[in-house]
N, C-alpha and C positions, 0 to 999 in steps of 0.2 A: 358535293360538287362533282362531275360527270365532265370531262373534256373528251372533245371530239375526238381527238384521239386515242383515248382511250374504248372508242367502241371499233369491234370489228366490222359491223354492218351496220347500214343506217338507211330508211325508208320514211317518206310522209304521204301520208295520208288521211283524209277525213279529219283534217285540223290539230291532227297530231302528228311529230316526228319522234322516231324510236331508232333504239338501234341497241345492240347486243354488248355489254359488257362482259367479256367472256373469260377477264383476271378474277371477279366477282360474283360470278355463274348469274348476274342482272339481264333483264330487260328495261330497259329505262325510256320512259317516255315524258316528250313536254307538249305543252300545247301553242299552237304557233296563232292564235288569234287573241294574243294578252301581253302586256308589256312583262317586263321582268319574270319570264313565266319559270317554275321550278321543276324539276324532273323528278316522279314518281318512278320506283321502281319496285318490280317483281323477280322474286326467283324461277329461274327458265332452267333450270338444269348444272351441270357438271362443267359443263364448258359452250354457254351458248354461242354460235359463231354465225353462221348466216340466217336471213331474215326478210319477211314480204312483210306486204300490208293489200288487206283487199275487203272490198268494201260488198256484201253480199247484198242480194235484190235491191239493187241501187234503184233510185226516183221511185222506192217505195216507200211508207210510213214503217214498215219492217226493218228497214234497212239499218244495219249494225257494221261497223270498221273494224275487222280484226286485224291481229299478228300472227303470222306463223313461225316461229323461229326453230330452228335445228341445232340440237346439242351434238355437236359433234362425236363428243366424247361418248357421252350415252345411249347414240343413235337412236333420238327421239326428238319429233317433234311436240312443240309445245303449243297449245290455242288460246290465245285470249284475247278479248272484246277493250277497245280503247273507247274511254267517252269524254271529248274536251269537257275542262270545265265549263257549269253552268255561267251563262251573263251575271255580273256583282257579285260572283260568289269567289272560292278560293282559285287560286292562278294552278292547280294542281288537278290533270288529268288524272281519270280512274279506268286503272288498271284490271281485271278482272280474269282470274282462272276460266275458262268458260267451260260451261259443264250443262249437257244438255240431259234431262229426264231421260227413265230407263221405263222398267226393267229391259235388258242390263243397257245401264250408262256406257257410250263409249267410252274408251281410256284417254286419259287427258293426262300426263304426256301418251302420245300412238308409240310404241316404241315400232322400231323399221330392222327387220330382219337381213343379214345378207348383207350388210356396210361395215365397214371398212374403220374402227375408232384412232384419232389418231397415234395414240401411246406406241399403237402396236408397227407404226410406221417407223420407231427409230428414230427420231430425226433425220430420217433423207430428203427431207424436200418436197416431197409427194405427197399427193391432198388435192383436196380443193374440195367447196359443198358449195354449192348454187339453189338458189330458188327461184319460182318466176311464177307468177299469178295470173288467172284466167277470169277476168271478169263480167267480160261478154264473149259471143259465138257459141257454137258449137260445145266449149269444155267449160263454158262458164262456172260459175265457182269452184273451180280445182287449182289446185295448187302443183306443181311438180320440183323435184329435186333431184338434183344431180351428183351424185357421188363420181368426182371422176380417177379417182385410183382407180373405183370399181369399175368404173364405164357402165355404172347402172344409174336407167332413170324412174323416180317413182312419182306416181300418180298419185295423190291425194284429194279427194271432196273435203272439202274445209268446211261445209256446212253441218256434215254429219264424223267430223273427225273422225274418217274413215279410209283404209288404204282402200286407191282403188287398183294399180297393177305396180309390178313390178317388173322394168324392160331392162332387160342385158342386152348393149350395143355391139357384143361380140366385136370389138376392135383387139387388136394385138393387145398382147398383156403390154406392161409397163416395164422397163421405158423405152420400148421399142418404139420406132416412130409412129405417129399415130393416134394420137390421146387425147381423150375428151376433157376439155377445161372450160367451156362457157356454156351458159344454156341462157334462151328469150324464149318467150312466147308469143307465138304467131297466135293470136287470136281467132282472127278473120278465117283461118283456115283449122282452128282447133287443137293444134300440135306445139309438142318445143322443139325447138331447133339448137343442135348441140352442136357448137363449133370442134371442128378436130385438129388437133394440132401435126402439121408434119414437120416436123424440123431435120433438116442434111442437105443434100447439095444442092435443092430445091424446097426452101422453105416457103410454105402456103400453107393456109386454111382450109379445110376441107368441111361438109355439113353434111348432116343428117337431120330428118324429121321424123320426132317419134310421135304416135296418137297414143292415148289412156287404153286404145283398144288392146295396145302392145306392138303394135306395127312402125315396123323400124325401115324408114327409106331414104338410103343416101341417094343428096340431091349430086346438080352437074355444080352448081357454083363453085366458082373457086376463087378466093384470095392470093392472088399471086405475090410470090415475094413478101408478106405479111403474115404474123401472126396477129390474130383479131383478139387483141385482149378488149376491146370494143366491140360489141357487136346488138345487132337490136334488128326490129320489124318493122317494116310501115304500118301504118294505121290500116290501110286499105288491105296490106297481105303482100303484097307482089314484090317488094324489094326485101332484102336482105340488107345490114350497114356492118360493115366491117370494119375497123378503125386500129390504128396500130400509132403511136404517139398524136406526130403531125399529117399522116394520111390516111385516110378514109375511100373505102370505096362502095359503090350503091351495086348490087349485084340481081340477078332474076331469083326469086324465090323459087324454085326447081330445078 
C-alpha cells in the first residue's frame, strides 16, 4: 500500500501516475485506465525526490512514456520506460530500468556532477530539485533540473540518457536575497524559466531563462509583492503565471 502522502513527487502521464517514495528509495507507479488499479514499484536510488514524465516521439508508433526521477541524495538521475497494463490482463503497470544498446551503454543512473546532496546541508532548510520536461519545440525530449541551493540548471536528453550542459545562474550565494526555487518550461520558446526569489522590504519574483545552449537571460517580468511558489508557461510561450496561495498573475514572457 503507497499513500499519497507518502510520495514526494507525483506526475501522470501516458495512462500512468507515478511518483517518488523517497522513505523507501521507490518509484511507484499505477495505471489510471483500470478499476482497483495496484502500484508497481521500482528502486530509483538513495533517496528519490523529484520526478517528470515525458512521452518521447509522440503520434509515433515509437513512441514510449518515460520517468525521470532525481535522487537527491545520490545526485543521479534515474530513466525508466512505464507501460499500462495490457486490456484483460493484470491491473499492474510495468516498470522498466531503461537501458539503451552500446558499446558503451549510457549510465543508467547518469550521475550529475557539481550538486549539492542533501545530508551535507544540515538540516537548515535549504534544498529544493525541480524537474521540467520538454516535449515539443526547439528542446524537445530534454529534460532540465534545477538544483536551487546550487543555482545550477542541468540539461538532459532523456532519449539518449545523456547530460547535455551544465548552467550556473550566478545569483548571490545563499541566503542572500535572491534564490532560485522554481523552474517550468517554456517550450514554445525552448528554454526553463527559473523563478527567483527576493524576499526583504520588497518581496517579488524575479525570472530568468536559461537555453541547453548554456545561455542565461534575466527577463523584465516581475511578481510584485508575491512569491511564485506557482508558477507555469502558456502554451503559445508569451505569458508567464505566477501564483502565490489565493493570487495569481499572467505576466509578459520577457
Amino acid at each position: 500500500m503507497v499513500r499519497g502522502d507518502d510520495l514526494s513527487d507525483s506526475y501522470v502521464e501516458g495512462g500512468a501516475y507515478c511518483g517518488t517514495a523517497a522513505s523507501v528509495g521507490n518509484l511507484d507507479c499505477l495505471a489510471t485506465n483500470v478499476q482497483n488499479p495496484t502500484f508497481a514499484h521500482a528502486a530509483a536510488g538513495v533517496e528519490p525526490w523529484s520526478l517528470t514524465m515525458i512521452t518521447l516521439n509522440p503520434g509515433m508508433q515509437t513512441q514510449e512514456t518515460d520517468v525521470v526521477s532525481y535522487d537527491r541524495e545520490g545526485t543521479a538521475l534515474y530513466f525508466f520506460t512505464v507501460a499500462p497494463p495490457a486490456s484483460g490482463g493484470t491491473s499492474i503497470p510495468t516498470i522498466t530500468l531503461k537501458n539503451l544498446p552500446g558499446p558503451p551503454a549510457p549510465p543508467n543512473p547518469l550521475i550529475l556532477t557539481g550538486l549539492t546532496p542533501p545530508d551535507t546541508l544540515a538540516n537548515t532548510g535549504k534544498g529544493g530539485w525541480y524537474l521540467a520536461r520538454f516535449e515539443t519545440g526547439p528542446a524537445a525530449g530534454t529534460v532540465a533540473l534545477l538544483s536551487a541551493f546550487d543555482n545550477i540548471v542541468v540539461f538532459v536528453n532523456a532519449s539518449t540518457m545523456t547530460e547535455i550542459k551544465s548552467v550556473p545562474l550566478n545569483l548571490p550565494s545563499q541566503p542572500a536575497s535572491g534564490s532560485a526555487f522554481r523552474l517550468a518550461a517554456d517550450e514554445t520558446n525552448g528554454r526553463a524559466i527559473v523563478a527567483i526569489a527576493n524576499v526583504g522590504a520588497a518581496t517579488s519574483t524575479t525570472f530568468v531563462a536559461v537555453t541547453p545552449a548554456g545561455t542565461v537571460t534575466p527577463l523584465t517580468a516581475v511578481a510584485q509583492n508575491i512569491i511564485a511558489v506557482g508558477l507555469g508557461v502558456s502554451a503559445d510561450g508569451s505569458n508567464l503565471y505566477a501564483c502565490q496561495r489565493n493570487h495569481c498573475l499572467a505576466l509578459d514572457n520577457k
